[in-house]
N, C-alpha and C positions, 0 to 999 in steps of 0.2 A: 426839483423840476417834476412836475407832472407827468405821467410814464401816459400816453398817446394811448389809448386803445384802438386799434385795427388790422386784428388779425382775420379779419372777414369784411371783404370793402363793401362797400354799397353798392347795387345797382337795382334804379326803377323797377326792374321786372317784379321786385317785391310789393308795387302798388295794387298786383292784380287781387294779391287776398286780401286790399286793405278798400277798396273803391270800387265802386258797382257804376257799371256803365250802362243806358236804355239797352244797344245793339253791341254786345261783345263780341270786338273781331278778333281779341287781341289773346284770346284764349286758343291750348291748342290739345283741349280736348273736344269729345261726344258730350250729348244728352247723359246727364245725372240719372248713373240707375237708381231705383227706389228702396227701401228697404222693403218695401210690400212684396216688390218683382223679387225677393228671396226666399221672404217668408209664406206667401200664397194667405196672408189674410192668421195665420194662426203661429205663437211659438214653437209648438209642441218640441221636438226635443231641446232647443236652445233655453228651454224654460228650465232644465235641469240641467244644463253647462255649471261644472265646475271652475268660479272666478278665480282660480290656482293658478301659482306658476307656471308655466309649459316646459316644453325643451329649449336649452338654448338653440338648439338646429334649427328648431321647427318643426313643428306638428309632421309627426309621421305621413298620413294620410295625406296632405296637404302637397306634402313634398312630393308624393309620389303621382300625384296628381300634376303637380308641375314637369316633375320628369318624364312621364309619358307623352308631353310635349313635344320634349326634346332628345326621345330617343335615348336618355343616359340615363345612371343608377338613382332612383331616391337617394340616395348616401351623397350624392354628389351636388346635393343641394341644398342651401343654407336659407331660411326665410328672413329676412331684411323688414323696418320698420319705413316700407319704402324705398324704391329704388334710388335715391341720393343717399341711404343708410348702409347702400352695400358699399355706393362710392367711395365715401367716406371710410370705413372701413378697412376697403385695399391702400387707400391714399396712406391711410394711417401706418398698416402694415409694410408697404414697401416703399415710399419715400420719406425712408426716417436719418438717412446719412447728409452730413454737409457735400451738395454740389448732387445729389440726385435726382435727377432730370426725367422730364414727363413730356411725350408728344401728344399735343393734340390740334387738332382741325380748329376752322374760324371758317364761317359761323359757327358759333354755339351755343349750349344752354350757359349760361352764367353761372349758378351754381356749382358745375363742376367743374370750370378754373378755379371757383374760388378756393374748392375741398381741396384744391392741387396747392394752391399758394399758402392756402392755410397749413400746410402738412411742411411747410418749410422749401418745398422743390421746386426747378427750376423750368420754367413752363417753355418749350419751343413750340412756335404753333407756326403751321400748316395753314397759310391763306388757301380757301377755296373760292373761285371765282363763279356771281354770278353769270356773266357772260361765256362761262363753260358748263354751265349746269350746275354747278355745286357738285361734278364729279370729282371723286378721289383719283392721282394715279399712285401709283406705287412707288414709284422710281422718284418722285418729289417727295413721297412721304419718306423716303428709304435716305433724300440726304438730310434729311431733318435728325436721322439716327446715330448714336455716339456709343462710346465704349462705357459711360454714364447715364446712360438709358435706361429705367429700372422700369416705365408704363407708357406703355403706346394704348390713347385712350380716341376709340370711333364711337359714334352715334349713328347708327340701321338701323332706320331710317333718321336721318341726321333732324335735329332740331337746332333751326325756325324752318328749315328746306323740304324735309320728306324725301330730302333723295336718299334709297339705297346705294350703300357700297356691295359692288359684284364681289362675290363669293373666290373669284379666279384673283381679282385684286388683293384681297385680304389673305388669299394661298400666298401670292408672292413675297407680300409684307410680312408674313410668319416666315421666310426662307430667309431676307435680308435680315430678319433680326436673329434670328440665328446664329449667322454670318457677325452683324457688328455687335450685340446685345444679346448676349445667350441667355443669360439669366432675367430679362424681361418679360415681363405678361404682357398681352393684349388685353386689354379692358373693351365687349362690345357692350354697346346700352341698345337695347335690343327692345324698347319700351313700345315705340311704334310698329315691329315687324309686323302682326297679325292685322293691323287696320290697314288691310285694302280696301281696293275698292269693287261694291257687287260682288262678281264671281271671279274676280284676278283671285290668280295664286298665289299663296303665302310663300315668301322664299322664304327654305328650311335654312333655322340656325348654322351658321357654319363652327358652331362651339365644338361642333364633332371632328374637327380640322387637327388640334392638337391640344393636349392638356396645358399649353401655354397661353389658350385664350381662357378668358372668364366672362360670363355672359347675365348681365343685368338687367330687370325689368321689372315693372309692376303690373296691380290692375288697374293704374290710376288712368291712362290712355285709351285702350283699346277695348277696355273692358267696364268704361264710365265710373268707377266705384275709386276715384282718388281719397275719398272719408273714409275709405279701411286702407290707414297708413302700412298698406302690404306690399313687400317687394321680395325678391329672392335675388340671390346671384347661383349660378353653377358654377364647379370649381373642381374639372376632373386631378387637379393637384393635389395630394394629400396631405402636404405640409402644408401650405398655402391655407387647404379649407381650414384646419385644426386651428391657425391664427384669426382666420375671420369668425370663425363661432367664441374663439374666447374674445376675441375685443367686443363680440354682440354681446358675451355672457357680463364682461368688463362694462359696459357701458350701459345698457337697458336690461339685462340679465334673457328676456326673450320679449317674443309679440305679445299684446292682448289677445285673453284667451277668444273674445268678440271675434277680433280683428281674422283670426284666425280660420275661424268658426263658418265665419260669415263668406271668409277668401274662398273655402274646402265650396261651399255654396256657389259661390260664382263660379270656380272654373267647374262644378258639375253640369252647369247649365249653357256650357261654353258656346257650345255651337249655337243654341239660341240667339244666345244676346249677340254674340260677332257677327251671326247673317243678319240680324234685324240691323245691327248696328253699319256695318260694312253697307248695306242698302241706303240707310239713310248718306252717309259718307260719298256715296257714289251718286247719288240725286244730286246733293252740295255740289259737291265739285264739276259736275257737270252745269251749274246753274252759274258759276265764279266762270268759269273759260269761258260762257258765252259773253259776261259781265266786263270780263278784261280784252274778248276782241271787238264789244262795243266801244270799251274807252280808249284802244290801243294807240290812239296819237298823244295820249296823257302817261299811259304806263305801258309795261311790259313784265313779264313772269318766266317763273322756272316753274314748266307742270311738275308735282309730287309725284313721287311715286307710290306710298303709302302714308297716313295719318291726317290728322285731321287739320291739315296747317300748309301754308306756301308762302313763297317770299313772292312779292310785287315789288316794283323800281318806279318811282317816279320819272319820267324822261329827262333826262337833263335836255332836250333841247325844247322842251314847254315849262319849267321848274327849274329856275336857278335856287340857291341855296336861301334866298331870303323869303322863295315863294314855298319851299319845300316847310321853313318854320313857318311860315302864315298854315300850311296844309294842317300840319298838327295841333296849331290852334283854335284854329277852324272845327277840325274833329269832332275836340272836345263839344264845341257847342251847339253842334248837331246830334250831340248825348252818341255818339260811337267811337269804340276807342279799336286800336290798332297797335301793333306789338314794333314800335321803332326799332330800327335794323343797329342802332348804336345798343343796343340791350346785349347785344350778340356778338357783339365785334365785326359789327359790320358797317358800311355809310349810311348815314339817316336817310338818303333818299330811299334805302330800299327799307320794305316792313315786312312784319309776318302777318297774315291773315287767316285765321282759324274760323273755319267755317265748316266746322262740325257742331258746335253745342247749341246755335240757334235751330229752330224751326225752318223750316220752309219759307215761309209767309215774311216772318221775321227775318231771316239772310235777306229776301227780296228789298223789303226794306231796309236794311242797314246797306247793302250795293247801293238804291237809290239814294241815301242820303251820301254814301262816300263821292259817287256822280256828279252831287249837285256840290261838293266842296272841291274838286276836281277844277270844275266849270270855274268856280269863283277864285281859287288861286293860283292858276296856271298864269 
């Protein structure tokens, strides 16, 4: 008999780097920084980067630049080929026993059930409810919790939603694991925290809460530059980091020295790019709320809190389920696509809408044409 391969299922959301859409809603980054916006028109020293092996860590300077982020030691920092290469990573390192169990939230990004199911463990997930915000509480995540517990895994600011989890929430869920799951980690993906919006404040990491949390991100979000596959995790545990630097050294042995080079380059220019970038984010979003209280007898939303992305709901009482598949068909043929709420673990009537990488001009237009498919399949 033929042995099945499917140790990593499928889901659509992999269309997005295979198919190009006129009006892309369905993306849930910023505007493409450039290579020019690093380089200012000239190599100069990247013209003598040595194309060597690096550290398995990660670029000293690099790291210590990401730590000054976040208040903790360079040492406590490990560079990632991308923030799904930290995931992966920890999934690999601690859910290696039969019957080792991971919590996580719904919605979510798909990929990182999959690095859970692919690691062999046993997924408990945490419905989050549009109609309560896509708020976390504590005390429903806390009986999701067992003696078999080995990764309690969040997303701050959660993707497809942009809702942040409160810092007071994430204290109490560090104290219940404690209590049922002592030798558990908190896994945050922390990808979105810095894209607010305009001049809102960043809520600080709460990685500084206990060496039980580990905290992952990239620059692929917040920072437009998803083509330098850069990510890190923090990891004030010392056993913990030593296994995720040898599975990086085990598996890719470190980053491209580029990739690196080019990271150390963006976060020098941080604050630049996040207030141009946070500006444009916060024009979007204000242009999408006025967008959804014009259509509001068609749909309804949970506002973000940070990133460049929201959930919308088709009404069920203008959209039954046969009109909601006419809606996505329709989409397509108005050339705008939309990130289905089944991508996430969630009902198809609701979607993600990322409405940070167009333009201006361009979101006007892709609102206008979702409008007029609104109009024609309710």
């Amino acid at each position: 008999m033929t042995r099945s391969l499917t140790k990593f299922p499928h889901n659509d959301i992999i269309t997005l780097t295979a198919q190009a859409a006129d009006y892309d809603l369905a993306e849930s980054v910023g505007p493409d920084l450039r290579l020019r916006d690093l380089l200012g028109g000239e190599l100069d020293d990247l013209a003598d980067l040595p194309l060597a092996y690096g550290s398995a860590a990660g670029r000293l300077d690099l790291r210590q630049a990401i730590a000054t982020q976040h208040d903790v030691e360079a040492d406590a920092v490990v560079t990632t080929v991308g923030g799904m290469h930290a995931q992966f990573l920890i999934a690999s390192i601690l859910l290696c026993e039969p019957g080792d169990e991971v919590v996580l939230t719904s919605p979510h990004f798909p990929n990182t059930r999959a690095v859970f199911t692919a690691a062999g463990a046993q997924v408990r997930t945490l419905g989050l409810s549009f109609d309560h915000g896509y708020r976390l509480g504590a005390a429903a995540l806390a009986a999701k919790l067992s003696s078999r517990t080995r990764l309690v895994c969040l997303a701050s600011p959660q993707n497809p939603s942009g809702i942040t989890a409160r810092t007071a929430t994430i204290s109490t869920i560090l104290r219940e694991m404690q209590d049922i799951c002592p030798e558990a980690f908190l896994l945050l993906d922390e990808t979105y925290r810095e894209a607010v919006y305009g001049t809102n404040a960043i809520v600080p990491s709460p990685v500084y809460l206990s060496p039980r949390i580990v905290s992952c991100a990239s620059l692929s979000k917040c920072h437009g530059a998803p083509g330098l596959r850069l990510g890190w995790a923090i990891i004030r545990d010392a056993a913990l980091r030593e296994q995720l630097i040898l599975g990086k050294f085990n598996s890719v042995i470190c980053c491209s020295a580029i990739d690196e080079a080019l990271a150390l380059r963006v976060l020098n220019r941080r604050d630049v790019i996040l207030a141009e970038r946070r500006q444009h984010l916060a024009q979007n979003l204000a242009c999408v709320a006025e967008w959804v209280a014009a259509e509001r007898d068609a749909i309804e939303w949970v506002p973000p809190d940070a990133g460049a992305l929201c959930c919308v709901r088709l009404r069920a009482s203008a959209f039954d389920d046969a009109a909601v598949s006419r809606f996505y068909a329709d989409l397509g043929r108005e050339g705008v696509r939309v990130a289905p709420g089944d991508w996430f673990g969630e009902a198809p009537r609701v979607f993600r809408l990322g409405f940070g990488l167009l333009t201006m001009p361009d979101l006007l237009v892709a609102l206008e044409r979702l409008s007029n498919v609104l109009r024609r399949t309710a």
